[in-house]
Each structure stands twice: as structure tokens, then as C-alpha cells.
C-alpha positions in Angstrom: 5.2 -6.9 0.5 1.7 -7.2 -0.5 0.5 -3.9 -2.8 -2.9 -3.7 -4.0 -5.1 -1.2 -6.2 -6.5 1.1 -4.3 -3.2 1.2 -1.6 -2.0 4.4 -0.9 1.9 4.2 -0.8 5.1 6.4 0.2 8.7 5.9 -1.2 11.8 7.5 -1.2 13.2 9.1 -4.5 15.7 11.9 -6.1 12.7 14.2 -5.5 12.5 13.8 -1.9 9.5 11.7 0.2 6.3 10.7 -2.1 3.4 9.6 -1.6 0.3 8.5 -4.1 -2.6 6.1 -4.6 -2.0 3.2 -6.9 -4.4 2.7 -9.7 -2.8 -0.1 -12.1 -0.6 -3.0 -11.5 0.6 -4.8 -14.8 2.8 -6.7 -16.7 4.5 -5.3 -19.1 8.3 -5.1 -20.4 11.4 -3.4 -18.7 14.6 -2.4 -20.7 15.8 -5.6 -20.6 13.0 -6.7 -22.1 12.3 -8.7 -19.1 8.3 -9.1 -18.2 7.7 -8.0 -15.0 5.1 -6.0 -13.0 4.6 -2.6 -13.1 2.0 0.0 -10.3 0.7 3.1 -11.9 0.6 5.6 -9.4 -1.7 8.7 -9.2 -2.3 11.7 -7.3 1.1 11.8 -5.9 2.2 14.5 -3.6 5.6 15.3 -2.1 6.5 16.4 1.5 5.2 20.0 0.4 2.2 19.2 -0.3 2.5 19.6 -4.0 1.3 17.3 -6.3 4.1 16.1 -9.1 3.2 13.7 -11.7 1.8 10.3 -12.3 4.2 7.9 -12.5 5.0 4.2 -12.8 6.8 2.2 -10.6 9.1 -1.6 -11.1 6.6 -3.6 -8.4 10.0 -5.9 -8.2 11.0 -6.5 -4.6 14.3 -5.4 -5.4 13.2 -1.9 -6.1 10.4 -2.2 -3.8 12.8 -2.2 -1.7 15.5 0.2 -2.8 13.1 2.9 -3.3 12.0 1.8 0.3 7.9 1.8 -0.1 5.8 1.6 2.5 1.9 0.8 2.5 0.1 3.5 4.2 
């Protein structure tokens, strides 16, 4: 899956269907201290309509995956 800045994106999480604009991809550490890439996402909105907060995202195809993101 190709993401770029700018991309508006929707995935699936504990707090229902999301969607927001990405603003930052980077590399940077995970727990494992692993280097790997990382999407800030802004703006986000749930299925509501109401917007939650900023967040950043493993850009991984694994969790790509898992958290089932979609380029809208």
C-alpha cells in the first residue's frame, strides 16, 4: 500500500471507524527498539463526526493491515 503526505486515510480501531489526513511519515524507534516508519495523523474524526486526537500510526504493512487502512 502506497501512503503519502497529504493522503487522507480510514482504519479500524478500539474506538470505532477513523478517519484523518496524514501529515508526517518518519523513522523513528518502536518498543523493540526496532527503526521503522511511523504516519502522523491529524484532524481525525470518528463515525460521529467528532474529532478525537492526533495520533501516530506503525506505517508497517503488518499493522497496515491489521488496523485495516484504506486510502481515501
Amino acid at each position: 500500500m502506497r501512503i503519502e503526505r497529504g493522503n487522507i486515510i480510514q482504519w479500524v480501531s478500539r474506538a470505532g471507524k477513523l478517519k484523518g489526513l496524514v501529515s508526517e511519515i518518519r523513522l523513528d524507534l518502536n518498543a523493540a527498539q526496532q527503526v521503522c516508519a511511523w504516519m502522523m495523523v491529524v484532524d481525525v474524526v470518528n463515525e460521529d463526526g467528532e474529532f478525537q486526537n492526533n495520533v501516530y500510526l506503525n506505517a508497517t504493512d503488518g499493522y497496515l493491515k491489521m488496523m485495516k487502512v484504506e486510502v481515501l
